[in-house]
BAROVO-396358 format. One line per 10 residues: number of its first residue (from 1); their letters; for each residue x, y, z of N, C-alpha, C. Coordinates in steps of 0.2 Angstrom, whole numbers, plus 2048, in hexadecimal, padded with zeros to 3 digits. Each point is the difference from the previous one (the first is absolute). Example, Ala and Ser with C-alpha at 12.3 -4.5 7.8 and 13.67 -1.06 7.14 Angstrom:
# BAROVO-396358
1	AS	842:7E4:827:7FC:806:800:804:806:800; 7FE:805:7FC:804:806:801:7FC:805:803
//
This chain:
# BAROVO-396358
1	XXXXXXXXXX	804:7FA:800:7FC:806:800:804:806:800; 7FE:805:7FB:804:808:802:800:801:807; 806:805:801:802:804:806:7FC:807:7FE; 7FF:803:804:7FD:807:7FE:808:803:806; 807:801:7FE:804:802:801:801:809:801; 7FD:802:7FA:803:806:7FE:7F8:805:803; 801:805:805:7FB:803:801:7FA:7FD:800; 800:7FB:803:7FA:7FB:803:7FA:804:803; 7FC:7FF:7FF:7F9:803:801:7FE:801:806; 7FC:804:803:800:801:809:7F6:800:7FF
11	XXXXXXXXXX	800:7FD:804:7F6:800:803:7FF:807:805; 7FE:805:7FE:7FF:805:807:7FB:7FE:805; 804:800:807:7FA:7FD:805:800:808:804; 7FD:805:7FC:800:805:802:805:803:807; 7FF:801:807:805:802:803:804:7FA:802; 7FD:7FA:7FE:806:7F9:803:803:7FF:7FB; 803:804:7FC:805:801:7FA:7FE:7FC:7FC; 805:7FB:7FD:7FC:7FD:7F9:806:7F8:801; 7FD:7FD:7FC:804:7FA:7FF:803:7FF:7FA; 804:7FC:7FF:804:7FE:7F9:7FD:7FA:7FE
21	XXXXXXXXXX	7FD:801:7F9:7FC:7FA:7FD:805:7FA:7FE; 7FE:7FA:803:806:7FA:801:7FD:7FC:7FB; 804:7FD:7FA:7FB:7FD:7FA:7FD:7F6:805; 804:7FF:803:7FE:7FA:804:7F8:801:803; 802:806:804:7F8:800:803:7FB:803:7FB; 803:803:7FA:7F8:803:7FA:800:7F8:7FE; 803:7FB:801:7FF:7F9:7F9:7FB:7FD:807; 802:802:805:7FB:7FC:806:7FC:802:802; 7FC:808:7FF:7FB:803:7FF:7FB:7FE:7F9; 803:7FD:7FB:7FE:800:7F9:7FD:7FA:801
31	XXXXXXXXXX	805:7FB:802:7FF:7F8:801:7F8:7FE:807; 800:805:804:7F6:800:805:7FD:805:7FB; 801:804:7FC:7FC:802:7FC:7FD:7FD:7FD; 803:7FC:7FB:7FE:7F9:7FD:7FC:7FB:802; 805:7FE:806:7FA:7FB:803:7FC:804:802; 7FD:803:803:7FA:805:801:7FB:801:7F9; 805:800:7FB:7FB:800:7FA:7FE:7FA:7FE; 800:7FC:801:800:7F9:7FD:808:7FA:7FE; 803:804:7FE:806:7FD:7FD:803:7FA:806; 800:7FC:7FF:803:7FA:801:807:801:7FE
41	XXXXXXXXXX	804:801:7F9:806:800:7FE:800:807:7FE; 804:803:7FF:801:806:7FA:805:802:802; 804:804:7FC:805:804:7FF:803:805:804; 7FF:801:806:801:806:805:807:802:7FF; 804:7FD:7FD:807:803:7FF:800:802:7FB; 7FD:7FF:7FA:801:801:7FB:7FD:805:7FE; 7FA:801:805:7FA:806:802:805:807:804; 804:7FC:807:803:806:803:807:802:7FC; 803:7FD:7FC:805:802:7F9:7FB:806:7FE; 7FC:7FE:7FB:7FD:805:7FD:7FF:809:803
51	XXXXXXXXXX	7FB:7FD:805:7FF:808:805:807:803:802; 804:7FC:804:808:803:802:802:803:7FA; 7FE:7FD:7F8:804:804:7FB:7FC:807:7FF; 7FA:7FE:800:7FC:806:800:802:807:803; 7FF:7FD:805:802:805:808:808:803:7FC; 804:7FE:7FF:809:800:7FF:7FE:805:7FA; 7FE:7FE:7FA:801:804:7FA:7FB:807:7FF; 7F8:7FE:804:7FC:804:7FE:7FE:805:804; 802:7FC:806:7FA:808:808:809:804:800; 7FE:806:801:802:806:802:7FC:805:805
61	XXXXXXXXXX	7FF:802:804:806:7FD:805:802:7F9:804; 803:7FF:801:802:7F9:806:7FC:802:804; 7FB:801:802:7FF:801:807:7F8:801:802; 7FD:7F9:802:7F7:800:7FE:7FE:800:808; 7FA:804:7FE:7FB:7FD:808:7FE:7F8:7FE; 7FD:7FF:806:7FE:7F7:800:7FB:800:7FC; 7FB:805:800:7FB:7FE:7FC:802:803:7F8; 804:805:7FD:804:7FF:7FB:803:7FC:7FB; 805:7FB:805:804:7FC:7FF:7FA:7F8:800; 7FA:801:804:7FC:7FB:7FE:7FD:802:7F7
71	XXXXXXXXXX	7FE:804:800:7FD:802:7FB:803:7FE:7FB; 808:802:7FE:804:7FF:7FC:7FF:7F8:7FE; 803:7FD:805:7FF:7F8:800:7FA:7FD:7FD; 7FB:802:802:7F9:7FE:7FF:7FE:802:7F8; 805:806:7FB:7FF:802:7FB:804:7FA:7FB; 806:7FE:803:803:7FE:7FD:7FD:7F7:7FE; 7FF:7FE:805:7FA:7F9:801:7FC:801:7F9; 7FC:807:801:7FB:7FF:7FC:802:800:7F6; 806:805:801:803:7FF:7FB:803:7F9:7FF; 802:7FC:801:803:7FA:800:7FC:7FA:801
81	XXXXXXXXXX	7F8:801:7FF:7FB:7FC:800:800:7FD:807; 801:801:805:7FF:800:808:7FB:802:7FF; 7FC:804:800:7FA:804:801:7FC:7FD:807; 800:7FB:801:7FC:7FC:805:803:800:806; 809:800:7FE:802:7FF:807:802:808:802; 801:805:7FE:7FF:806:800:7FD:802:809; 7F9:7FE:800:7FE:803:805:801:7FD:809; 804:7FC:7FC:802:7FC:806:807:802:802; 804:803:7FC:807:800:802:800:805:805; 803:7FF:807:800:804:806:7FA:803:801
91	XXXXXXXXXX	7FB:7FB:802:7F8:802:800:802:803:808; 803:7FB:805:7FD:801:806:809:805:801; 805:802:801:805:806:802:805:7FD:7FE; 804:804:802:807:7FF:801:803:7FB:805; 805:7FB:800:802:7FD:806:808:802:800; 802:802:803:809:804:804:800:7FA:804; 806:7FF:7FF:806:7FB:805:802:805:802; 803:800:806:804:805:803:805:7FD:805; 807:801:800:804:7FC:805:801:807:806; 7FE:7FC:805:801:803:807:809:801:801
101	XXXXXXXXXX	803:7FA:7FE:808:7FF:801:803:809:7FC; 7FD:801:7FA:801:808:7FD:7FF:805:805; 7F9:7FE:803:7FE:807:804:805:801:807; 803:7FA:801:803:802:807:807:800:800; 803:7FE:7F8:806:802:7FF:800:808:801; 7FC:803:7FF:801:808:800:7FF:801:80A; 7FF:7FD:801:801:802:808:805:7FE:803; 800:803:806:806:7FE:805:7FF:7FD:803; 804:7FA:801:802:7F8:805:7FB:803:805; 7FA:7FC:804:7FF:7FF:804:7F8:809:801
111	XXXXXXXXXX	7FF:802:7FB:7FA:807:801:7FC:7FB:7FE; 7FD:7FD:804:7FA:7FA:7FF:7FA:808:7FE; 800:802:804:7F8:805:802:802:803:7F9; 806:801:7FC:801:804:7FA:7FE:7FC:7FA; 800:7F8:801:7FD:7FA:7FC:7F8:801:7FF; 7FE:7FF:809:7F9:801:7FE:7FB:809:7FA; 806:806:803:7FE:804:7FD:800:800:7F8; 805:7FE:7FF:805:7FE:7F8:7F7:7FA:7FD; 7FE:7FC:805:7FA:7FC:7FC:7F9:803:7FE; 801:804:805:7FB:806:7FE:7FE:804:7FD
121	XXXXXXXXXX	804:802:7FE:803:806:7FA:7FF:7FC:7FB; 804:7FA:800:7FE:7FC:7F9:7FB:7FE:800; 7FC:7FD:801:7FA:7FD:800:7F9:806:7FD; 801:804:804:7FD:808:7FE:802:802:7F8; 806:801:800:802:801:7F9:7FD:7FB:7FB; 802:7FB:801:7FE:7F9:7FB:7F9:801:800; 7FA:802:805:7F9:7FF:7FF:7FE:805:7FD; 804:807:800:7FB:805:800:7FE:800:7F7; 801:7FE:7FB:7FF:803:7FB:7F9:7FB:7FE; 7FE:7FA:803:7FA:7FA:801:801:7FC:7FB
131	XXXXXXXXXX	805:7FF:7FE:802:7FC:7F9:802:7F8:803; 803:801:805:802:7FB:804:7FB:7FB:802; 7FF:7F9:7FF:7FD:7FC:804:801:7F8:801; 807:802:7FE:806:7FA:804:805:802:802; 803:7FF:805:807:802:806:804:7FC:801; 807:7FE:7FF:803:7F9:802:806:803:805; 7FF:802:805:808:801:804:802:7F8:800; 807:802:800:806:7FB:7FF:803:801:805; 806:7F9:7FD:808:800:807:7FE:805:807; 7F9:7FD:803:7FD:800:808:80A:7FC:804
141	XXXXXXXXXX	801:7FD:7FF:804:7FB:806:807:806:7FE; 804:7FF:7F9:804:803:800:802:808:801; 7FB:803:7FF:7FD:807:803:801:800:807; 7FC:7FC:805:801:802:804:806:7FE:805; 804:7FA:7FD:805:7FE:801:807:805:800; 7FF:806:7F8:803:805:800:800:805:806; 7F8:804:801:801:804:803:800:7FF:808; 802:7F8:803:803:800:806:805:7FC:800; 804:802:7FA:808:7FE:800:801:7FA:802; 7FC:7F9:7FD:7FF:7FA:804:804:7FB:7F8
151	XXXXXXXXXX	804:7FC:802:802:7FC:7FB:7FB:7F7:7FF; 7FD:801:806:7FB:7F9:802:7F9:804:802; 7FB:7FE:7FD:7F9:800:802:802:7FE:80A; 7FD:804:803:7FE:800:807:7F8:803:804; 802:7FE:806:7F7:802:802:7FF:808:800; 805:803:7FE:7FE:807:801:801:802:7F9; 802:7FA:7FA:7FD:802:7FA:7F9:802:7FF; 7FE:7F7:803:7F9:7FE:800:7FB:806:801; 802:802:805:7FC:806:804:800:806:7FB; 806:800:7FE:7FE:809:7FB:7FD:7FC:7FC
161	XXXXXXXXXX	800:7FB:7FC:7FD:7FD:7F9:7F9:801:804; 7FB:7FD:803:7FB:800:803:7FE:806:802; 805:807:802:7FA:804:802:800:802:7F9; 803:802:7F9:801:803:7FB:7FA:7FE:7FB; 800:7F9:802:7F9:7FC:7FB:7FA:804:804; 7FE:7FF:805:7FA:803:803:7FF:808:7FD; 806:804:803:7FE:805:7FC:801:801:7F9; 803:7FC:7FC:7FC:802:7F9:7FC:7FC:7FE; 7FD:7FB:803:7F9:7FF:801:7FA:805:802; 803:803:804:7FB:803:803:7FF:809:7FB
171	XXXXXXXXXX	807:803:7FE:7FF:805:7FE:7FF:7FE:7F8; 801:7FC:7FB:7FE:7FF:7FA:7F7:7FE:800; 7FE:7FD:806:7F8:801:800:7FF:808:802; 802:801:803:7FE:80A:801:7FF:805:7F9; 809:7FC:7FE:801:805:7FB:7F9:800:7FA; 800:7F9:7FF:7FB:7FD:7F9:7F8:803:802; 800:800:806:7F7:803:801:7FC:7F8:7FD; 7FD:804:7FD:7FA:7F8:7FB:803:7FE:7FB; 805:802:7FD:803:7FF:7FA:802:7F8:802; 7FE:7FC:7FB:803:7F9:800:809:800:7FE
181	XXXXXX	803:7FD:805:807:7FF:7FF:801:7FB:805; 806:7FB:7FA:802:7F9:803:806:801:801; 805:7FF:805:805:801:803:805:7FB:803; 807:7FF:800:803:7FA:801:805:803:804; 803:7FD:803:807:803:807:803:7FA:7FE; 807:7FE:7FC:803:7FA:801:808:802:802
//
C-alpha cells in the first residue's frame, strides 16, 4: 500500500488539534465500511490506494475537518462505484489511540498529580470537536512504570495504574455528556 509520506493530510479536531491520516487505519475504516455495506470480500486496499492518491494529488489544502475529509472520502466511493458503501464510511466517529507512555514522557519523574492533570487536558482536547467516538489510551503499565521511575511493576505501580483508570473513567464520562463514546485503558 502507498505511504502518504510527503505532507500527509491532517483531520482538524478543532481545538484538539488534528491528526495525521495513517493509510493502515483509512484501509481499516474502508474494510467496516464494507462490511457494514454488505461486502463479504472487496477491495479495501485497493479502495484506500485510490482515496490516499486522491487525497495526495488532488485536495489542496492538506488539511480537512472530520466532516470534510468524510465528505471527500464518501465522493470518492461514489466516483469509483462504491456508492453503497459511501454512507457508511465513518458513520459512527473517529477512533484515536493515544499512548499515555508520550504523555508522561513530557513530565517530570514522579508529578503523578501533573499526570492526572496532563489526562485531562487531553481527553478535553480530543472530545471537544464531537467527532470522536472511540478512545484507545495505551502503554497503562509502561507509563506508569516511567513516571515512578520503577524498572519492575510494584504495588505502588498497581496503585497509580488504578487510581488513573478510575479517573479517566470517570472524567471521559463527564467530558462526553450523552454523546456515545467507547473507550479502552490498556
Amino acid at each position: 500500500m502507498k505511504s502518504l509520506y510527503d505532507e500527509v493530510p491532517l483531520i482538524q479536531l478543532g481545538a484538539g488539534g488534528a491528526v495525521a491520516l495513517n493509510d493502515i487505519w483509512l484501509e481499516q475504516c474502508l474494510e467496516c465500511a464494507g462490511r457494514a455495506a454488505g461486502y463479504t470480500e472487496w477491495p479495501a486496499a485497493d479502495v484506500a490506494l485510490s482515496v490516499a492518491t486522491y487525497l495526495e494529488q488532488e485536495c489542496l489544502p492538506r488539511s480537512f475537518s472530520f466532516e470534510a475529509f468524510s465528505s471527500v472520502v464518501q465522493c470518492v466511493l461514489q466516483n469509483i462505484g462504491y456508492g453503497d458503501v459511501a454512507p457508511h464510511f465513518l458513520r459512527s466517529g473517529l477512533e484515536l489511540k493515544f499512548s499515555l507512555l508520550d504523555l508522561v514522557e513530557e513530565l517530570p519523574v514522579g508529578f503523578e498529580l501533573g499526570l492526572f492533570k496532563a489526562c485531562r487536558d487531553l481527553c478535553q482536547r480530543l472530545l471537544a470537536s464531537g467527532a470522536v467516538s472511540r478512545l484507545s489510551f495505551e502503554d497503562l503499565r509502561p507509563a506508569v512504570k516511567t513516571m515512578l521511575a520503577r524498572a519492575h511493576w510494584c504495588p505502588t505501580c498497581e496503585t497509580l495504574a488504578e487510581e488513573l483508570v478510575v479517573f479517566l473513567r470517570e472524567h471521559l464520562l463527564r467530558v462526553s455528556g450523552l454523546r456515545p463514546l467507547c473507550f479502552s485503558i490498556c
